[in-house]
C-alpha positions as CSV (number, residue, x, y, z in Angstrom):
1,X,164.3,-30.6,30.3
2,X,161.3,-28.9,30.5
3,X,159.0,-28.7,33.6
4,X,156.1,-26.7,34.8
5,X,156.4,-25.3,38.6
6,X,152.8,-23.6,39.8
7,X,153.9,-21.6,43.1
8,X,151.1,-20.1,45.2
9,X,149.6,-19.5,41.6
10,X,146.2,-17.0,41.9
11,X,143.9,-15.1,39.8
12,X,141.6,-12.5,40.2
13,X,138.9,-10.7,38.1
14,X,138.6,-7.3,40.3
15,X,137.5,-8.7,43.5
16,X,136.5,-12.3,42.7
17,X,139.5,-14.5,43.0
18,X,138.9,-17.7,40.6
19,X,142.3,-19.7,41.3
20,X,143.2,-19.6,44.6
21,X,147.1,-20.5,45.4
22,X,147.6,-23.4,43.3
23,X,150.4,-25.5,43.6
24,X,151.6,-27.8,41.1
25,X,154.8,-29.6,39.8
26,X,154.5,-30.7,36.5
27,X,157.5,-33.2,35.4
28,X,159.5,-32.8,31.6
29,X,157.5,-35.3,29.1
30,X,154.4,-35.6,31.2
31,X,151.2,-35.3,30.0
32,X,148.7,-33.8,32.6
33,X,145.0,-33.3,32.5
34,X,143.6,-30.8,34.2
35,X,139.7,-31.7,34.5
36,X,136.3,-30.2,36.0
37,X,133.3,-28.7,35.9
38,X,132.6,-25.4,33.8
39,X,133.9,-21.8,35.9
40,X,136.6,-24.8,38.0
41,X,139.7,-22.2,36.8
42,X,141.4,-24.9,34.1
43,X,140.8,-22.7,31.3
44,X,142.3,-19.7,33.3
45,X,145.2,-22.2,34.9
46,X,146.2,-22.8,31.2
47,X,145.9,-19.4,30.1
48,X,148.1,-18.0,32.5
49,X,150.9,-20.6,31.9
50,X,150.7,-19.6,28.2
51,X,151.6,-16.1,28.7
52,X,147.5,-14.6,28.5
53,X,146.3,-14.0,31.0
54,X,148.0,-11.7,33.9
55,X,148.7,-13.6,36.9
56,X,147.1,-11.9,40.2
57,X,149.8,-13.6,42.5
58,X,152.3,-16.3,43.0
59,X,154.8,-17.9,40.2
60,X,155.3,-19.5,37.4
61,X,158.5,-21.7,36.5
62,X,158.7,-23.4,33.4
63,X,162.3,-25.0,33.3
64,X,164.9,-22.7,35.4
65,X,162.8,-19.5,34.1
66,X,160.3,-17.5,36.3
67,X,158.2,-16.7,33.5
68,X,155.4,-14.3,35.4
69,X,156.6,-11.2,33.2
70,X,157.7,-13.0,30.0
71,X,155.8,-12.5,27.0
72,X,153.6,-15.4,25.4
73,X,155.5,-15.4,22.4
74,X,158.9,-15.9,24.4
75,X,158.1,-18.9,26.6
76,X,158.1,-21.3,23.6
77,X,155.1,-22.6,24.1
78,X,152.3,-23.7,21.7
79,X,148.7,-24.0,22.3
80,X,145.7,-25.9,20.5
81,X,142.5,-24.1,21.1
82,X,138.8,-25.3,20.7
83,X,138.0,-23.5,17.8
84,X,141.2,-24.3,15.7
85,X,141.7,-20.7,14.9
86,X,142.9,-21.2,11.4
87,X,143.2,-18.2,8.7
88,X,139.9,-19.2,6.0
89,X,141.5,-17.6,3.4
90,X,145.2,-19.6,3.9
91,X,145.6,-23.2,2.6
92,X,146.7,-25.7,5.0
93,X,150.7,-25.4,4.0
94,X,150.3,-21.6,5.0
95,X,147.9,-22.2,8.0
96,X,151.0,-24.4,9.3
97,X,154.1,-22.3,8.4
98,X,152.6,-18.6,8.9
99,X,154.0,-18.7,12.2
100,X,157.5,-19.8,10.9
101,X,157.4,-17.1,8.4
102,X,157.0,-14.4,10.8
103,X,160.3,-15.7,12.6
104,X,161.8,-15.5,9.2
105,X,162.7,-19.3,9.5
106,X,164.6,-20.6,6.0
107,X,162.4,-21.9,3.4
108,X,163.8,-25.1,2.9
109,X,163.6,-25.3,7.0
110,X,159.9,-24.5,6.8
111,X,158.9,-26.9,4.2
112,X,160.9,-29.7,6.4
113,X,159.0,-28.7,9.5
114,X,155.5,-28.9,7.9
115,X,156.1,-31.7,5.6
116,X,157.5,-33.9,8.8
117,X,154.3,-32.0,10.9
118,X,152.1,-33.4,8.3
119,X,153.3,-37.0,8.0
120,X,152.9,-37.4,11.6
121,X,149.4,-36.0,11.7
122,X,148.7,-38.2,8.3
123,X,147.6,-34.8,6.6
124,X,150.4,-35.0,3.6
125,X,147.1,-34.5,1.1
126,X,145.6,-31.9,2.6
127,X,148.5,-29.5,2.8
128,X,146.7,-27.6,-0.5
129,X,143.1,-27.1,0.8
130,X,141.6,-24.5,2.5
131,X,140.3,-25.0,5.9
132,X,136.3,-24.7,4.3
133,X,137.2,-28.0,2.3
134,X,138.5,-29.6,5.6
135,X,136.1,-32.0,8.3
136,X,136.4,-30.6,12.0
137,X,139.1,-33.4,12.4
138,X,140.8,-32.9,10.2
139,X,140.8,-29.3,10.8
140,X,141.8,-30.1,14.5
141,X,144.7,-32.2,13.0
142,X,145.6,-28.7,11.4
143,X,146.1,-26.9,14.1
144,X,147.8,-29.4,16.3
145,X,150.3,-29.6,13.0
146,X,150.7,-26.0,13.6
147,X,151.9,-26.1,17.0
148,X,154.1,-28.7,15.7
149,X,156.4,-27.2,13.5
150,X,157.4,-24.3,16.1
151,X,159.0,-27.6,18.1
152,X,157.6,-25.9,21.0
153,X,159.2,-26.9,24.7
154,X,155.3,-27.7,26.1
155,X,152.1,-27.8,24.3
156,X,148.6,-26.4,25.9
157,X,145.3,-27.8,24.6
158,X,142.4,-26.1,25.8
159,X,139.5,-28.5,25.4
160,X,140.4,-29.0,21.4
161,X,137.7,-32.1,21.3
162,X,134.9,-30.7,22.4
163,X,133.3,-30.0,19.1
164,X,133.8,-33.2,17.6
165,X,131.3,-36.0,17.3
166,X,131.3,-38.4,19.3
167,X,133.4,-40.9,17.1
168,X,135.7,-38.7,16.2
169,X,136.4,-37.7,19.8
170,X,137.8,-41.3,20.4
171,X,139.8,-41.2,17.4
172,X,141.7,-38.2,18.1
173,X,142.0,-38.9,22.0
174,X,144.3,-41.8,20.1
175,X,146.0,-39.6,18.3
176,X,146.9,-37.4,20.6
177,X,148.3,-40.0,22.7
178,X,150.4,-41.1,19.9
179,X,151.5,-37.6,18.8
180,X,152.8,-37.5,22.7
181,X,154.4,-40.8,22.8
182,X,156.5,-39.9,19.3
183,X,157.4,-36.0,19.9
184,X,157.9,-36.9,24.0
185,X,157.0,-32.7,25.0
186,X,155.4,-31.4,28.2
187,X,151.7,-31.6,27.3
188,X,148.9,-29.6,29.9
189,X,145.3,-30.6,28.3
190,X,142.7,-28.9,29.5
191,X,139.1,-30.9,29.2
192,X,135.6,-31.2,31.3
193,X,135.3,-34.2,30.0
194,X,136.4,-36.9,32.7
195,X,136.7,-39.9,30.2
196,X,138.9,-37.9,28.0
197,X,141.2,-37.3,31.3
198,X,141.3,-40.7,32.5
199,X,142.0,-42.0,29.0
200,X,144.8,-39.0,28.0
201,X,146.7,-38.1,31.6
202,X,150.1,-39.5,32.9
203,X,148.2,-37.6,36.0
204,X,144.6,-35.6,36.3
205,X,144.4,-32.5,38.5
206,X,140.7,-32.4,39.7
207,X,139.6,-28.7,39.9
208,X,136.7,-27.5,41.4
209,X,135.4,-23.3,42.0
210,X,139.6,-22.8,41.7
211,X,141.2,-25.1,44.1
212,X,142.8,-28.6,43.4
213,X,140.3,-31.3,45.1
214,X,142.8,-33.7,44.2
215,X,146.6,-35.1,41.9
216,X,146.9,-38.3,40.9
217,X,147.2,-41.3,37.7
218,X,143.6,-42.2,36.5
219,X,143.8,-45.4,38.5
220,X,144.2,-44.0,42.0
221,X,141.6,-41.2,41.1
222,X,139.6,-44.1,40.2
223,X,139.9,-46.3,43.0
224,X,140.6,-44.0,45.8
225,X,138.7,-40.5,45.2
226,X,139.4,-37.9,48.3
227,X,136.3,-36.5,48.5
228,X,132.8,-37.2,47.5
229,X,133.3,-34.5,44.9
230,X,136.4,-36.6,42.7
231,X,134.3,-39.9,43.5
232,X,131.5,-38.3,41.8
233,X,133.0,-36.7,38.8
234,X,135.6,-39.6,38.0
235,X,134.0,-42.5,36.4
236,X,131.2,-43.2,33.9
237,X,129.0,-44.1,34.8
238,X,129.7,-41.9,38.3
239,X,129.7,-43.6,42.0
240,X,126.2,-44.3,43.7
241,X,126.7,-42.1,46.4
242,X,124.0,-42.3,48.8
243,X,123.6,-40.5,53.0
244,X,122.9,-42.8,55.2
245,X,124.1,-43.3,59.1
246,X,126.7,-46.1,61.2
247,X,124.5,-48.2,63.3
248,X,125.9,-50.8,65.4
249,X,124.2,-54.7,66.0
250,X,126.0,-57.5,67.1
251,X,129.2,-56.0,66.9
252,X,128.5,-55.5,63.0
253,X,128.8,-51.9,61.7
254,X,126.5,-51.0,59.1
255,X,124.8,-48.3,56.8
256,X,121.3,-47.6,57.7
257,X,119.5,-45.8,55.0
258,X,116.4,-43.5,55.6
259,X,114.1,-46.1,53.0
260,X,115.3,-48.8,56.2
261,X,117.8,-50.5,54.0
262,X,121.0,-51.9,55.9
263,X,124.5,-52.6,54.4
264,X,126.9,-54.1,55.9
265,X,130.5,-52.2,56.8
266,X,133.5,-54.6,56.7
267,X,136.0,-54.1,59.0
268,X,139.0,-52.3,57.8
269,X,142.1,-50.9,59.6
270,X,142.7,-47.4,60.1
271,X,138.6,-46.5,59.0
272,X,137.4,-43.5,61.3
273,X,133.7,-44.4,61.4
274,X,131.4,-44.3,64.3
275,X,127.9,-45.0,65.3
276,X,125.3,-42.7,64.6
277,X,128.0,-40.5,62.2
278,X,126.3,-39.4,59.6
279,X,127.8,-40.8,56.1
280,X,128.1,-41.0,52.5
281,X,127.8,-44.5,51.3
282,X,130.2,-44.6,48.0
283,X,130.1,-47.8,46.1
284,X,130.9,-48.2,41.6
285,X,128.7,-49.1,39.4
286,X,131.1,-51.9,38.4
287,X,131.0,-53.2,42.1
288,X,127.2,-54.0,41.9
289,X,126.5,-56.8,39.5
290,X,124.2,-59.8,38.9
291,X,124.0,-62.9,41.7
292,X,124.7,-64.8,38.8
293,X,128.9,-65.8,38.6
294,X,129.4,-63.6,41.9
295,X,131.1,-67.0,43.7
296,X,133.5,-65.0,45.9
297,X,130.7,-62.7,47.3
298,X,129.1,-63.5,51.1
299,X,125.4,-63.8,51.2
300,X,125.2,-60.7,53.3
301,X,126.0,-59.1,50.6
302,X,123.5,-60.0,48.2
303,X,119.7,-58.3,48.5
304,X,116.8,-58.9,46.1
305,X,116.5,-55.7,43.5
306,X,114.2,-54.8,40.9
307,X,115.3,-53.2,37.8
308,X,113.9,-50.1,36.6
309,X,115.4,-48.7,33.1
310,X,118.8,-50.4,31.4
311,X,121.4,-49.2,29.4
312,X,122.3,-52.0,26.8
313,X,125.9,-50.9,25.7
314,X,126.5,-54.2,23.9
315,X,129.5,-55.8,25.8
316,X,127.9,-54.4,28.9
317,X,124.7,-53.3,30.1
318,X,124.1,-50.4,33.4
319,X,120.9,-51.6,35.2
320,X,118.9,-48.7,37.4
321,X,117.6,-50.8,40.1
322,X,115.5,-50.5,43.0
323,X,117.2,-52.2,46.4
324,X,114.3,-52.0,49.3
325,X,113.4,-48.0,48.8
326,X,117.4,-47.0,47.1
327,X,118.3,-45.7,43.6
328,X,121.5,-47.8,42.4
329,X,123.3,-48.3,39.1
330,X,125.4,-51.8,38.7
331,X,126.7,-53.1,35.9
332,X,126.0,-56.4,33.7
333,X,128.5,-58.0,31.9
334,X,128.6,-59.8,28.7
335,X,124.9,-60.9,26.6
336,X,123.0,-61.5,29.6
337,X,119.7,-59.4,29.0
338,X,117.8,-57.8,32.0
339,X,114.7,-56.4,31.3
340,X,112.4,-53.3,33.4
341,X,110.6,-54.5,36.1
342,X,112.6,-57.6,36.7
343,X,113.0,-58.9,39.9
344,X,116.6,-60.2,40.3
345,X,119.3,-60.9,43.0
346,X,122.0,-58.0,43.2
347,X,125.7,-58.5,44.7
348,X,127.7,-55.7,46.6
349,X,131.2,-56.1,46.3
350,X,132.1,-54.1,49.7
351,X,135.8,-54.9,49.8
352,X,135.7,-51.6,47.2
353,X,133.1,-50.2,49.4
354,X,134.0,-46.1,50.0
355,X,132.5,-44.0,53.1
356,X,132.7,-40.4,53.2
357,X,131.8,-38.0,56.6
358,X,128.5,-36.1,55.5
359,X,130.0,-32.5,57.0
360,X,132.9,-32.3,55.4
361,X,132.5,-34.8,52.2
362,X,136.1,-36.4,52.9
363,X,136.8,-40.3,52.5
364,X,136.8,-41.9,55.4
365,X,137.0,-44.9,55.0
């Protein structure tokens, strides 16, 4: 069984601390995503649970072992960088097995290893080529093959999509899932790119400037963001996250925005809102939509829009709309076709409606 305890877990660079006292249990077979913006401290999380970088305080536990002063080579771990780091001058066979080689491993073992490595990774005709004559998937595939055949306890991917097309990027996101699902290791990915978490992670940990913002499966991040910070960075596109202020008017609460737009607040157990706090309005794209089919939605929640660029995706289109004076995205399902400049009728669905305090960006609602 093999786990991943992050005690009190710090770094510094001189004087500038860049993870400050993480804490983090990661269970045997799960496969966590640890997500943010560029300088968050994932890169330098995952470097320091491999064994390279020098921990500045706090512990690591992978298993029963307190590996702070174990060597990278001795924590059986294997990791999949961005830049595939293969030898140019090695065909793929050797790329795979150089490691092996050095442990003096049996032939006939290292053949089985990289042979089996290969069929899983659907690379069996590419073990004779040389990394030149190989796509960056397939040179990706490569080195996750190499990690592979050490049967490593945990594997450590440190943003290995990011310089992949587009296309590619979804097909390996599938693979990678698949390669988890058949060798069942501890996997720690590493990514700044949020759809790549919420499509990989058992669980996402949310960094931002070295502290976790927040833990949790894609869906709660999703639905139920901490801060304004995870309800900005998860989801594609992001929340429409807009200050406004609680006013109060025949015993209705609502959202007063500075353009002199009011929403409505629903009432909801346990929300700590007041009048005149000052607020973050939170509300997905998905949860604005067309009048059209929106049955189960009051008329208070429907206000007259005008759209001012689109984003056709095909199944689905994001509409930029104007709503009295505010900047929203919704979304438009299916074929329907809006065009700039049309005037159309816009439905809030506020049961998903979020509300964060303005001081200290927390949900609140």
């Amino acid at each position: 069984m093999t786990t991943i305890s992050l005690k009190n877990l710090t770094k510094k660079f001189g004087d500038n601390e860049v993870v400050h006292s993480i804490n983090l249990e990661i269970k045997d077979a799960e496969f966590i995503v640890l997500v943010g913006p560029s300088g968050c401290g994932k890169s330098t999380t995952l470097r320091m649970i491999a064994g390279l970088e020098e921990i500045s305080g706090g512990e690591i536990v992978i298993g029963d072992r307190v590996v702070n002063n174990i060597l990278a080579k001795d924590r059986n771990i294997a990791m999949v960088f961005q830049s595939y780091a293969l030898y140019p001058h090695m065909n793929v066979f050797n790329n795979m097995s150089f490691a092996l080689k050095l442990q003096k491993v049996p032939k006939a073992e290292i053949k089985e290893r990289v042979d089996r490595a290969a069929r899983i990774l659907n690379i069996e005709d590419l073990l004779d080529r040389k990394p030149s004559q190989l796509s960056g998937g397939q040179r990706q595939r490569v080195a996750m093959g190499r990690a592979i055949v050490r049967n490593p306890d945990i594997f450590l991917f440190d943003e290995p999509l990011s310089n992949l097309d587009a296309k590619l990027r979804t097909q390996m996101r599938v693979e990678i899932k698949e390669l988890h699902q058949r060798v069942k290791n501890t996997i720690v990915y590493v990514t700044h790119d949020q759809v790549e978490a919420m499509t990989l992670g058992d669980r996402i940990v949310v960094l931002k400037d070295g502290y976790i913002e927040q833990v949790g499966d894609p869906i709660e991040l999703f639905q139920n963001p901490v801060n304004t910070f995870v309800a900005g960075f998860i989801g594609s596109p992001p929340m429409n996250l807009i200050d406004g202020t609680i006013t109060k008017g025949d015993d209705q609460l609502s959202i007063s925005f500075p353009e002199g737009f009011l929403l409505p607040v629903p009432d909801k157990p346990g929300a700590q809102i007041s009048e005149d706090q000052k607020v973050v309005m939170g509300l997905r794209p998905g949860d604005i939509f067309l009048e059209e089919g929106s049955n189960n939605i009051p008329e208070a929640w429907k206000f007259d829009a005008q759209i001012i660029v689109t984003e056709p995706l095909g199944s689905e289109t994001y509409m930029h709309a104007d709503v009295s004076g505010l900047k929203i995205i919704g979304k438009c399902e299916g074929r329907r076709i809006v065009h700039p400049q049309e005037k159309i009728k816009l439905a809030f669905n506020l049961n998903h409606l979020h509300i964060f305090d303005a001081a200290s960006s927390k949900s609140i609602y």
